[in-house]
C-alpha positions in Angstrom: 0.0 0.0 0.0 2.8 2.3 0.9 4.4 2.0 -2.4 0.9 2.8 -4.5 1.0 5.8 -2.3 4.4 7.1 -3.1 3.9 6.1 -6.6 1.1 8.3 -6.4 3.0 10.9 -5.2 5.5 10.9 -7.6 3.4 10.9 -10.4 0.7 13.4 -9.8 -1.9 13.9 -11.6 -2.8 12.3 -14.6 -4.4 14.6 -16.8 -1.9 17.6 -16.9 -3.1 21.5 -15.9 -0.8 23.3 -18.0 -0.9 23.5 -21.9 -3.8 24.2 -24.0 -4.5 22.4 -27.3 -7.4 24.7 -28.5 -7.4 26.2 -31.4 -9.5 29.5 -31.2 -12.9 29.5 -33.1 -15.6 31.9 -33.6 -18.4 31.9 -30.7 -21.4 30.4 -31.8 -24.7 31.8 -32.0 -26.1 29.8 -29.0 -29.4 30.7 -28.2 -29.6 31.9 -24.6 -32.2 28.9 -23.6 -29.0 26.7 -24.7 -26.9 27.8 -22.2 -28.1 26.8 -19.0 -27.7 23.2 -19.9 -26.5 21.1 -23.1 -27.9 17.8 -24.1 -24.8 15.6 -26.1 -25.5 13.0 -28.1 -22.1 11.1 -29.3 -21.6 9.2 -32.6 -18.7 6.9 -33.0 -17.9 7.3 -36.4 -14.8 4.7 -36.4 -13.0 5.9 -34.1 -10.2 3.5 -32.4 -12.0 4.5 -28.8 -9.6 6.8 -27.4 -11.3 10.0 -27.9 -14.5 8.2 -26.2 -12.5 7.2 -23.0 -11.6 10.8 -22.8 -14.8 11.5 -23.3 -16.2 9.0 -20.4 -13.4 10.9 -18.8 -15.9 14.2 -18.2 -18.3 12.3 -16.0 -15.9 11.5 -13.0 -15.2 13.6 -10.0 -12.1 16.0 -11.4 -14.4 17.0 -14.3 -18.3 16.2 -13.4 -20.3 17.3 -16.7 -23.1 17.4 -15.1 -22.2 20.2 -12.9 -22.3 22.4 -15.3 -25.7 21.6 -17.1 -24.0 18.9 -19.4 -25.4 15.9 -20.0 -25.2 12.6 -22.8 -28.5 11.5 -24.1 -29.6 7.8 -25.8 -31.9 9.6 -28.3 -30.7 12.0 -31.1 -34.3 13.7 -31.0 -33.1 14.9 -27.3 -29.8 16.4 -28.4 -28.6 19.5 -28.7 -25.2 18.7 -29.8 -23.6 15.6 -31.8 -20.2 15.1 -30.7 -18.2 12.6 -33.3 -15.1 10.7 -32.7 -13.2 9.0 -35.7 -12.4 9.7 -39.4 -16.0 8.8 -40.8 -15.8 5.3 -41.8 -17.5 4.4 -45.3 -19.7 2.4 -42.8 -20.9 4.9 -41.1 -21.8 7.4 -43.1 -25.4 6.5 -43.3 -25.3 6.5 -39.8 -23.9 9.8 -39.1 -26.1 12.0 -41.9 -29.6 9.7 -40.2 -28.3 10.8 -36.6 -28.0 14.5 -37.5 -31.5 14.7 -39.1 -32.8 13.3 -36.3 -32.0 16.0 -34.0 -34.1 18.3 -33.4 -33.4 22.3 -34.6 -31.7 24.2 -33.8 -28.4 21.5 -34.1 -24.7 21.7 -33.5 -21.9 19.1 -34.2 -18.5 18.8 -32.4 -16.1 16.8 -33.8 -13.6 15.3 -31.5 -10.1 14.6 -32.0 -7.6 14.7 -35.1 -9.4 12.0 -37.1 -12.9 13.2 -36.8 -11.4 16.9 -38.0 -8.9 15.8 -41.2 -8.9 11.9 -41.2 -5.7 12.0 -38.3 -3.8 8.6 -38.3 -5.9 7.7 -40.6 -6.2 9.9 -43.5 -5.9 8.5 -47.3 -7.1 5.5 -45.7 -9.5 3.7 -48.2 -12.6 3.1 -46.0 -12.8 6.5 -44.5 -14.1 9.7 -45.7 -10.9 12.1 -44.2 -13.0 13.6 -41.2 -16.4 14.3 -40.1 -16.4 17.6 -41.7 -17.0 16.0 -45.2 -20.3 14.6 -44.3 -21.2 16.9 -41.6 -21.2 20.8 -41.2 -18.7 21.1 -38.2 -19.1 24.1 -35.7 -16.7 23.7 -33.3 -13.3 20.9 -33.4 -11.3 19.6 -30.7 -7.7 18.8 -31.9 -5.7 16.1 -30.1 -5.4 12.4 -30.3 -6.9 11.6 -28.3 -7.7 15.1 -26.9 -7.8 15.7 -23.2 -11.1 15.7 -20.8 -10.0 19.6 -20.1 -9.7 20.6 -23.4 -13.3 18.8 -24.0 -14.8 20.7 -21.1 -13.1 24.2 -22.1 -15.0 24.0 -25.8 -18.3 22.8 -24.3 -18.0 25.4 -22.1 -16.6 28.4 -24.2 -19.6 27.3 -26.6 -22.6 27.2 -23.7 -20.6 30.8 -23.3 -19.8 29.6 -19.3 -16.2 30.8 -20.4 
């Protein structure tokens, strides 16, 4: 026990504090009904999971979504915004465009991590479309592979306009 303690010790904290990863977009038009609380839907779009454990990542006790009015929903018809993780697999495509028409309007998408922006690891591959933003209108992207839970929480926020 001793030595999981001063291993703890020595290593900190896992996710670091200092260093930002965002890349600075335009404020959206968010509707001032929006930002008391944000209902997420996410769509794995081939992704190889990383991004999603950093997303999982938001609803522990360093981060707690909730808190702050954010939560993940089953149902696209109860979401606000559709966050996607991966390079938009030939698979999925179908998928992705019948999940965003099912939202309701007025409709966001956030797409997570290097491959759901230009294709990351994965771009020129032959069963994926290059990114998310080729199939979906993208308003606000998260670089990073996978990106941190801060840098998650820091665009949902700056987007709700909490920030």
């Amino acid at each position: 026990m001793w030595s999981l303690l001063l291993r703890k010790l020595k290593m900190g904290r896992l996710t670091e504090k200092n260093g930002n990863s965002l890349t600075p977009h335009m404020a959206s038009n968010l509707p001032l009904k929006f930002r008391k609380s944000l209902q997420i839907r996410h769509l794995d779009c081939g992704s190889c999971n990383g991004c999603d454990w950093e997303m999982a990542a938001l609803g522990n006790s360093l981060y707690d979504h909730q808190h702050f009015g954010i939560d993940f929903v089953a149902s696209p018809r109860h979401a606000d915004l559709l966050m996607c993780t991966g390079p938009g697999s030939t698979q999925l495509l179908n998928a992705a465009r019948e999940t965003y028409e099912a939202m309701a309007k007025p409709k966001w998408v956030m797409a997570v991590g290097d491959c759901a922006i230009n294709g990351g690891v994965f771009k020129g591959a032959y069963a994926t479309e290059g990114g998310i933003d080729g199939i979906l209108q993208v308003d606000i992207k998260v670089p990073g592979c996978p990106p941190k839970p801060d840098d998650l929480i820091k665009a949902l926020l700056e987007f709700m306009g909490k920030r």
